[in-house]
Each structure stands twice: as C-alpha cells, then as structure tokens.
N, C-alpha and C positions, 0 to 999 in steps of 0.2 A: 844108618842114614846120617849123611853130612847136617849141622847148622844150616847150610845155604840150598842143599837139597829140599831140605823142610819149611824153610821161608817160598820155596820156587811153591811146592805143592800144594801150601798151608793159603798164600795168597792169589794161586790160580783156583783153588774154590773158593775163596772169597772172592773170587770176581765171578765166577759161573754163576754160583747163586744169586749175588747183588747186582752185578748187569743182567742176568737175566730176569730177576721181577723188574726191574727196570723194562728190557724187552717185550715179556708179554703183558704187561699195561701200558706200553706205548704203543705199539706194533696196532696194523691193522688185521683184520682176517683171525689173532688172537681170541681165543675164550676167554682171557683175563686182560679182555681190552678195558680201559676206563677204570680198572678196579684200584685206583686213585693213590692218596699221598699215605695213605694208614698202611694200605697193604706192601707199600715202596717201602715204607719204614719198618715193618715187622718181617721183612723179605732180607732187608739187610741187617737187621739183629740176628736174624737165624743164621746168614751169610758169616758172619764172624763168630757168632757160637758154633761151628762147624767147624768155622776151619779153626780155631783154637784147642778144638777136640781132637784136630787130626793129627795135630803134630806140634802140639804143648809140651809133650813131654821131649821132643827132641831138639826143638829148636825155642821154646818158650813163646812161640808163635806171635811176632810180633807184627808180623803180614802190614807193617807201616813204615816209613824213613822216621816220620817224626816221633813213635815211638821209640825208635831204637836209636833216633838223635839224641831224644830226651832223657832216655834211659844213662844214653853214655856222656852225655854232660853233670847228670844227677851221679855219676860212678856207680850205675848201678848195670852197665854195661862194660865191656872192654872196648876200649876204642880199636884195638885190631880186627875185631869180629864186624865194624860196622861196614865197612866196604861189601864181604861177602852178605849180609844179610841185605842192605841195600839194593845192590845187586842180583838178587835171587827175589826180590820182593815183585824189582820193573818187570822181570824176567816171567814169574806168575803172572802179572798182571795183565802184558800182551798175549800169553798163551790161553787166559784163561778170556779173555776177551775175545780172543781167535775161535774159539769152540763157541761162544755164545754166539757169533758169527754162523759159523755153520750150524747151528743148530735151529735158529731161523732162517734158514736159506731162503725159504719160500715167500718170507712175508717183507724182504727188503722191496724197497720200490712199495706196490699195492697203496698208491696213492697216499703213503708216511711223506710228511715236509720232508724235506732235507738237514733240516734243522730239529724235528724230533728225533729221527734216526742217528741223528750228532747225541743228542744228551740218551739214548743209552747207552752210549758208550763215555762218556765224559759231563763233566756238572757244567752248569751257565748260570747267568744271573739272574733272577726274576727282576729287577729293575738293576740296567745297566749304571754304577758306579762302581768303579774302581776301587777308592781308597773304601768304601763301605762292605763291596762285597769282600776284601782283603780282611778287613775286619772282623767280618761275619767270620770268614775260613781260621782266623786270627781265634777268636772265643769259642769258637767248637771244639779247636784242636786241644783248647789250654782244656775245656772241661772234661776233655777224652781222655788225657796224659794224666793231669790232675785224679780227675774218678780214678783210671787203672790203679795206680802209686795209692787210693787209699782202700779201693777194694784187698791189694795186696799185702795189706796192713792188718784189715779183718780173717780170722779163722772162720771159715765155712765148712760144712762137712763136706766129704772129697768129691771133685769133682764138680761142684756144681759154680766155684768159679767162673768157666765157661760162660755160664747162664746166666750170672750176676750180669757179666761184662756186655754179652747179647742184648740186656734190660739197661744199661748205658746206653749203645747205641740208639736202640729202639728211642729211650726219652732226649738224644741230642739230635735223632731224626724230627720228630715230633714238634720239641720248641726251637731249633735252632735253625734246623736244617730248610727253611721256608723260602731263605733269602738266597742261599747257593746252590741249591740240592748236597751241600755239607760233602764234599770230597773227604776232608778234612785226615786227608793221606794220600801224598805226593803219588806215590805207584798207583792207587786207585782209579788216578785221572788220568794221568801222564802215558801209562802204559796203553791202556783203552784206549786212547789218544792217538799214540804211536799206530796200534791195530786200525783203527778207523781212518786212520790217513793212508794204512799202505796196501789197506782189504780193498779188492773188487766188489765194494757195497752199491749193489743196483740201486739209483737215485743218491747217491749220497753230495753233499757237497763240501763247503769249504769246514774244513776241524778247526777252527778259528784259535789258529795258536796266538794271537795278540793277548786273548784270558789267559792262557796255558800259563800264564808264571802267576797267578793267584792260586790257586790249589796249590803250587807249589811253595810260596812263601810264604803263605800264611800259616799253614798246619806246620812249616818245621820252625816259626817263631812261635807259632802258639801253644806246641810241645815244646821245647826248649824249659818257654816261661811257665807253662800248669809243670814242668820237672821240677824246677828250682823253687819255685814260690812253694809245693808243697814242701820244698826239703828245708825252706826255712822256716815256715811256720808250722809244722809238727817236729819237727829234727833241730832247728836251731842252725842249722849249717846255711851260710852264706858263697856265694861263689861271685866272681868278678861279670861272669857271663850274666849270673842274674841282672846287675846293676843297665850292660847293657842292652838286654831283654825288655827290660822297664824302659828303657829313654829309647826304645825303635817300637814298644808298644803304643806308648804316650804319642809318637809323632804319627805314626798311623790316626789316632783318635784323633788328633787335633787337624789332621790332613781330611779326615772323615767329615767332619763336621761342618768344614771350611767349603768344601766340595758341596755338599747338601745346603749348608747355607745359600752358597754362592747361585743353586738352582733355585732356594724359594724365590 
C-alpha cells in the first residue's frame, strides 16, 4: 500500500469515528443523544488512536496537513511526499464524512437545526471572534505538533504510541478545544465541509465558508510553530521559518486582543 493510499484510509476513519460521535450526540432520534463534550472528546482520542493503528506502519499516519506541514518544515518529512499525503488526507476526509452521512440517513431533518447538522460535519465558534477563534485553532495545533515531536522523543513499549498520542488528543479536547470544537487539522474540517455542501442532507443549510479559512490557517501556523519551537529548544536547531512563525503568531495575539478589547 501507497504512503497516499494510507493517509486516504488512515484519515477516512479518523473521520467516521470522530464525526460520528459528533453525529450520535448531536442527532436527534440518536441513543447517544446529549451524551455531551466528554464523550466528543474521548470519541475523538479513540478516532485517531485508530486510525494511527491502521496504517502507522505504512504511511506513519499523519491523517493531518499541519502535521505533515510541520513535520516537513522541521525536515523530518520530505517535502516531495507532502502534496500526496495532503492530498490523500482531503481525500479521507470527504469519504469518510460521506459514510457518516449515510450511516445516519434516517435521522438528518428530525427537527436537528440546520446549524447542529453543520458542526457534525465541521467546527464553529462558541463565541463569534475571528482573530480569537484563529487563535484558539493557532494554540491547539502548536500543542498537537509540539506533544507528537516529544512523544516521539520517548521509548514506550511497542505499540502503545498510538494510545499516548489518543491521551493528547483526549487532553487538547478537554482544555482547548471549548472555544472551537478544536478542528486543529485543515482535512478534518475542510473535507466534511466539502461533504456537507455537496450531500443531499435533509434540512441542512448554509456550510458557512466565511469560518472555513480558520481551521485552516490556524492548525497549519500552529503546526509549523509547536514543529520548530520544539526543534529549537530540545534540538538547538533554528530555521528562518521559525523567526516568521513567531512575528504572524504575535500579530494574531495582538489582533486577538485588540478585537476583545475593542468589544468590552
């Protein structure tokens, strides 16, 4: 099996699993209706200890852009390999979005907003700011990219990597993840995104692409900077890209701030 075969498969079950707890605690007519923010977040730990189990060993299962951004600005990727993994990521992502689709067929419509049926397939803001929720997506990504890069530092006995990495998620679900529903992986959104705009979803409405570029620019600067920040301060190594990582971080913050101010 190809690298890009195995990002396709590795992050269409990361989406079947993670939009589907998403689905059956939004959904109506659901058994695991209301079973709330704990079970969304230990829904998608298991979501990516899975698929990292499926096809770690062939593709190193990065089932992320900003992963595999970060990876190959830190050189610990090929830059030729990021287009197909890229590529094979969106790719999982609409497919695996397409099956959570059919899989609740029955329960689209059944009096779901139009706007719940939207966030299981894609993240929103719990309070509408821009520069803050960029932020939010900005600090998840760095602590997701950052964790990986030092889990993969420690010897564990074999195999249970995986599980480490599942127990990341879980705790950037938990503390982070409040303000955005934490996409904090451009395909994650983007793709489910693409599904929900082009699915015949009874009741569905607008996929409000006006957010659509937060999930996506926040996780591949906040991968970038948790890649390079760790590689200089355990590694020593400095890259040019860090320096401007750091000065589009900062202006985000001060854009954040400025923004929240400007509403007290």
């Amino acid at each position: 099996m190809s690298d890009f075969l195995g990002e396709i498969i590795g992050t269409m079950l990361l989406i079947i699993l993670g939009n589907g707890v998403n689905a059956g605690v939004t959904l109506k007519k659901s058994y695991a209706e209301s079973g709330g923010w704990i079970v969304i977040t230990i829904g998608w730990g298991l979501a990516v200890t899975l698929g990292i189990y499926a096809v770690g060993r062939i593709s190193g299962a990065h089932l992320n852009p900003a992963v595999t951004l970060g990876f190959a600005f830190s050189g610990a990727h090929k830059w030729t390999e990021v287009l197909p993994y890229i590529s094979g990521q969106l790719i999982g992502a609409i497919l695996g979005a397409t099956i959570v689709w059919l899989h609740y067929l029955p329960h689209w419509g059944k009096a779901n907003e139009a706007a719940s049926q939207l966030g299981v397939f894609a993240t929103g803001p719990a309070v509408d700011s821009k520069w803050s929720n960029l932020l939010s997506e900005l600090i998840g990504t760095f602590v997701l990219v950052a964790g990986l890069m030092t889990i993969g530092a420690n010897e564990f006995t074999e195999g249970l990597n995986p599980l480490v990495v599942g127990v990341l998620i879980v705790a950037i679900g938990m503390s982070l993840g409040g303000t955005t529903g934490y996409a904090i992986n451009p395909a994650r959104d983007l793709g489910p995104r693409i599904a929900h705009f082009i699915l015949p979803i009874n009741g569905k409405g607008d996929s409000n692409w006006s957010y659509s570029w937060i999930p996506i620019v926040g996780p591949i600067l906040g991968g970038v900077l948790g890649a390079l920040m760790y590689q200089w301060m355990f590694e020593g190594v400095t890259s040019p890209v860090l320096y401007v990582s750091l000065v589009l971080t900062f202006g985000v913050i001060g854009m954040a701030v400025k923004e929240n101010g400007a509403k007290a």
